[in-house]
C-alpha positions, 0 to 999 in steps of 0.5 A: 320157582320163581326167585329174585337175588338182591343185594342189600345196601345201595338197593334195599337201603342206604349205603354208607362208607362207615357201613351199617352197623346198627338198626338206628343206621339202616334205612330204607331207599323209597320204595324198595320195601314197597317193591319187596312186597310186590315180589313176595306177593306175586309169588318170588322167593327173595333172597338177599345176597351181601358182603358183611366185611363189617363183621371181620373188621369188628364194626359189628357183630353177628348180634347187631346184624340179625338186629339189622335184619329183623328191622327190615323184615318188621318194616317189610312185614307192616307192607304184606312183604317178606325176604326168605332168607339173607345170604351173608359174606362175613369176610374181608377183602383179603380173607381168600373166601369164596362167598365174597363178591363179586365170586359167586359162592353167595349164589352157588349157596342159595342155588343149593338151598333151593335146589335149582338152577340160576340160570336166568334169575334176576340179580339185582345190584349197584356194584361192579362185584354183585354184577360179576358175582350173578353173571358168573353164576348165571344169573340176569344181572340187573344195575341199579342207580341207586347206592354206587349204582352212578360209578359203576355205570361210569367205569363201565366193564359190565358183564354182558347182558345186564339191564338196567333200572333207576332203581329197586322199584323200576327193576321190579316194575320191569321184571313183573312186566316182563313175567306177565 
């Protein structure tokens, strides 16, 4: 099997401090639903990987996130693109969980579901935690420029190993070079 792990907001779409928390506020990067497409057309299962704290401080509801998600999967859709299923942290920072990044509980669960091992599947995201989250699991972590991609190449600490791409795109340029 050949499986990607993304994050969400700062890699798939614009990120924002207020949260995303309704369909009208989520809006794609350029280019990353293009480059979902071509995973899923070359044969990735893709799975989203993603803190929610926004539910836990009720920014929003359960109903308002399926409502984010159906969007982007319609708009990935109308690209011949699909994700096969989205991996949710519904906790806040002080909730002592184990799925919030940057632990790897999110990973662990989507290891299990697909019965297979992370080791070495890219995991792509533009904070320190998602980084940490995927290293810690096993996976290649990859850091993208977009989102909080530029401060957390700043504050450096990376795990060891991680690549490096300006954005969602360039990172699936390089991982299907890499596959060929």
């Amino acid at each position: 099997m050949k499986l990607i792990i993304l994050d969400r907001d700062g890699v798939i779409n614009h990120d924002s401090p207020d949260y995303i928390k309704h369909p009208d506020e989520w809006i794609a990067l350029p280019g990353s639903l293009q480059a979902i497409a071509r995973l899923h057309q070359a044969g990735y299962t893709i799975a989203v990987a993603s803190n929610q704290s926004g539910l836990a401080r009720g920014l929003f509801d359960i109903t308002a996130l399926n409502a984010i998600h159906q969007k982007l999967r319609k708009e990935l859709g109308q690209l011949a693109g699909a994700i096969d299923a989205f991996f949710v942290c519904p906790h806040g920072p002080d909730e002592q969980c184990v799925c919030r990044k940057p632990l790897p509980g999110l990973f662990e669960d989507i290891a299990k579901r697909y019965d297979t091992e992370l080791t070495g599947v890219p995991a792509i995201g533009d904070s320190l935690r998602d980084l940490q989250a995927s290293a810690t699991a096993g996976c290649t972590p990859w850091l993208v420029q977009t989102g909080n991609g530029p401060k957390t190449l700043k504050q450096g600490n990376l795990p060891e190993g991680t690549r490096h791409a300006s954005d969602l795109a360039n990172a699936v340029d390089q991982i299907l070079a890499q596959a060929a």
